[in-house]
Each structure stands twice: as C-alpha cells, then as structure tokens.
C-alpha positions as CSV (number, residue, x, y, z in Angstrom):
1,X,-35.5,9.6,8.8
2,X,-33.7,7.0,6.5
3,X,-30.2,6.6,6.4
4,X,-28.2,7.8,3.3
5,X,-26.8,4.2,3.0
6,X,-29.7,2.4,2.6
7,X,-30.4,1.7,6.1
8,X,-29.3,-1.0,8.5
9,X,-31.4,-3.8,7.1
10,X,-29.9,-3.3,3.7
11,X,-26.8,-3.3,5.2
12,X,-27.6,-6.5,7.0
13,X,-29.0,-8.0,4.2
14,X,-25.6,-7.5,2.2
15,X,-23.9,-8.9,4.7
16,X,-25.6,-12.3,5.3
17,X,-25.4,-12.7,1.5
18,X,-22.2,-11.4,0.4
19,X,-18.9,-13.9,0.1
20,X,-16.4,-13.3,1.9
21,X,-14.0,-11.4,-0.6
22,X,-16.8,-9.2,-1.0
23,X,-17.3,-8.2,2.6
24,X,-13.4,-8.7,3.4
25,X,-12.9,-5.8,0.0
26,X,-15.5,-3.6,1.6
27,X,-14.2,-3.5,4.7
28,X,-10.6,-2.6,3.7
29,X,-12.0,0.1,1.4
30,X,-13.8,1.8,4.4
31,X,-10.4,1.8,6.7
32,X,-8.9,3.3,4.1
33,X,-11.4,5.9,3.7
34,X,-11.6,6.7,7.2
35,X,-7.7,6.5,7.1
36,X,-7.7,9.5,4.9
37,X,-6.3,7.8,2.1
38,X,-7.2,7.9,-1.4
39,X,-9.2,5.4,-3.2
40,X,-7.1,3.3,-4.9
41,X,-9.1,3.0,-8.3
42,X,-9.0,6.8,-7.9
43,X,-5.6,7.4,-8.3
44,X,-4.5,8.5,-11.8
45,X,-0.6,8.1,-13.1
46,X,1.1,11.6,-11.9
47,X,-0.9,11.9,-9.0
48,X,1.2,12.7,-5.3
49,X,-1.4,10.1,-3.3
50,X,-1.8,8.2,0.1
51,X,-3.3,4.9,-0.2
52,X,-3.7,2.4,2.6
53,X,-4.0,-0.8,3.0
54,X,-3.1,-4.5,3.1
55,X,0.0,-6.1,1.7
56,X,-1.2,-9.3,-0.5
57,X,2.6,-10.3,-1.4
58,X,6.0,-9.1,-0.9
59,X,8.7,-10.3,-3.3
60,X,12.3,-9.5,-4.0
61,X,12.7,-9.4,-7.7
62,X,16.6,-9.7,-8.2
63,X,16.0,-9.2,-12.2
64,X,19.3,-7.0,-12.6
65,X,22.0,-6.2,-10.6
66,X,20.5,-4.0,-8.3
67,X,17.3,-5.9,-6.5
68,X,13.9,-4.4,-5.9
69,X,11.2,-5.2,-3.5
70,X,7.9,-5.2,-4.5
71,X,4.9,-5.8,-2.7
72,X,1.2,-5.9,-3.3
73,X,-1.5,-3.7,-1.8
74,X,-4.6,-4.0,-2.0
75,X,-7.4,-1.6,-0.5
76,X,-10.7,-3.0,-1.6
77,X,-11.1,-1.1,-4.7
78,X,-7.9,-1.5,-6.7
79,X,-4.4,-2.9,-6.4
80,X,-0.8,-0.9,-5.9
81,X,2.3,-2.5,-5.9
82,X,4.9,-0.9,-4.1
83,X,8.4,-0.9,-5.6
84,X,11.6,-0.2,-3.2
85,X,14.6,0.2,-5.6
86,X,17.9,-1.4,-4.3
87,X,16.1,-2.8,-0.8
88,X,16.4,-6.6,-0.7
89,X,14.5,-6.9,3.1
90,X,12.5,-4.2,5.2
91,X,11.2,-5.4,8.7
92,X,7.7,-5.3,8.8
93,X,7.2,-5.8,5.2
94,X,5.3,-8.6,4.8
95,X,2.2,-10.4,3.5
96,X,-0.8,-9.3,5.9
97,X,0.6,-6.2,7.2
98,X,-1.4,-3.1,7.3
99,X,0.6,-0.3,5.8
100,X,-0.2,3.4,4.7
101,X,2.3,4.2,1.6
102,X,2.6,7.9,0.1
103,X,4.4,8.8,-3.6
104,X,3.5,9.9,-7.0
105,X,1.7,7.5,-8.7
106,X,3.5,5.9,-11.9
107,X,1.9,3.1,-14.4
108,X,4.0,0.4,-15.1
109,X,3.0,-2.2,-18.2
110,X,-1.0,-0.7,-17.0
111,X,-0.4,-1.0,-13.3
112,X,-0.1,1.0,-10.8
113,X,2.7,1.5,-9.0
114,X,4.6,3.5,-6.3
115,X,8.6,3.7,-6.3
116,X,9.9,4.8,-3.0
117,X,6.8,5.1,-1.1
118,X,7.3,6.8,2.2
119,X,5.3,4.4,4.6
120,X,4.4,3.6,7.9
121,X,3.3,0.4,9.3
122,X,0.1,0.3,10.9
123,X,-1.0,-1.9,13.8
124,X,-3.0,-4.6,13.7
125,X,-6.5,-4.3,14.4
C-alpha cells in the first residue's frame, strides 16, 4: 500500500537533495503542525490564531516614547513578528528560542503581526 506522502524513498530523495533552509523550513512547519498551531501563511488579518515556532530576531524599537519589542517568527511557511507594546526585555525572548504565541492577527505596512501575544516558551528539542 503506498504511503499518502509519496513514500519513504521520495522522502529520502528530498532529503539528500534539498539545502539546508529547505529541510530546516520543513521541519519547523511539521512541529508546528503537530503543535496544533496554525500555518502561518494561513493566517488572514482578523483571524484569533496560534502559531509556533522559532524566533529569527528580537529587537527593541525605542521609536517613540513608549518602547516596543518585536521579534521575528518564523514557522517554515511564513513570517510573524511579534510586537510587545511598552516591554523593553522579557526573559526567554530571544533569537533561537522556540515559542508558541496566540492573538488576533493584524497587518502592519503587509506584514503580519501579533500585538500582545499570549505565549509560552517551549523547550528545546
């Protein structure tokens, strides 16, 4: 009986010739998934959704009085950035980290982006 995903050699195949972005991307799209998380290119502006995944960069963007934090995620499929209004710091925030995030998606300048994500921190695997 063959598999619905093309079977293992496929699979193999892929990976032997795949970069490393590629296979890196896939495999954060799949922990997501089985994270029950949303897709990240599937999230539309208005949406409540959970997406997961790994923080790219984490900035503090002091561009008015009140400073924001913003950090990248990035779940294989698309890219969220996470805003925290009025937070300069938040341990465990920080380029590498796993995190699962949760808010209603806004677009900002054709972005994506969460303001006051509930989160948790996920442990290294």
């Amino acid at each position: 009986m063959p598999a619905k995903d093309g079977g293992y050699f496929s699979r193999l195949v892929k990976k032997l010739t795949s970069d490393v972005e590629t296979l890196d991307a896939d495999d954060l799209s799949e922990k997501s998934e089985a994270g029950g998380a949303q897709r990240a290119c599937d999230c539309r502006c208005g949406d409540e959704v959970t997406v997961l995944g790994r923080l790219r960069s984490v900035e503090l963007c002091p561009a008015s009085e009140a400073a924001t934090l913003e950090a990248e995620l990035f779940d294989g499929t698309d890219e969220v950035t996470l805003v925290w209004l009025g937070r300069r710091r938040i341990p465990g925030i920080e380029p590498g980290r796993s995190i699962k995030a949760r808010g209603r998606m806004a677009d900002r300048e054709g972005r994506k982006v969460l303001y006051n994500p509930y989160y948790e921190l996920l442990q290294p695997t």
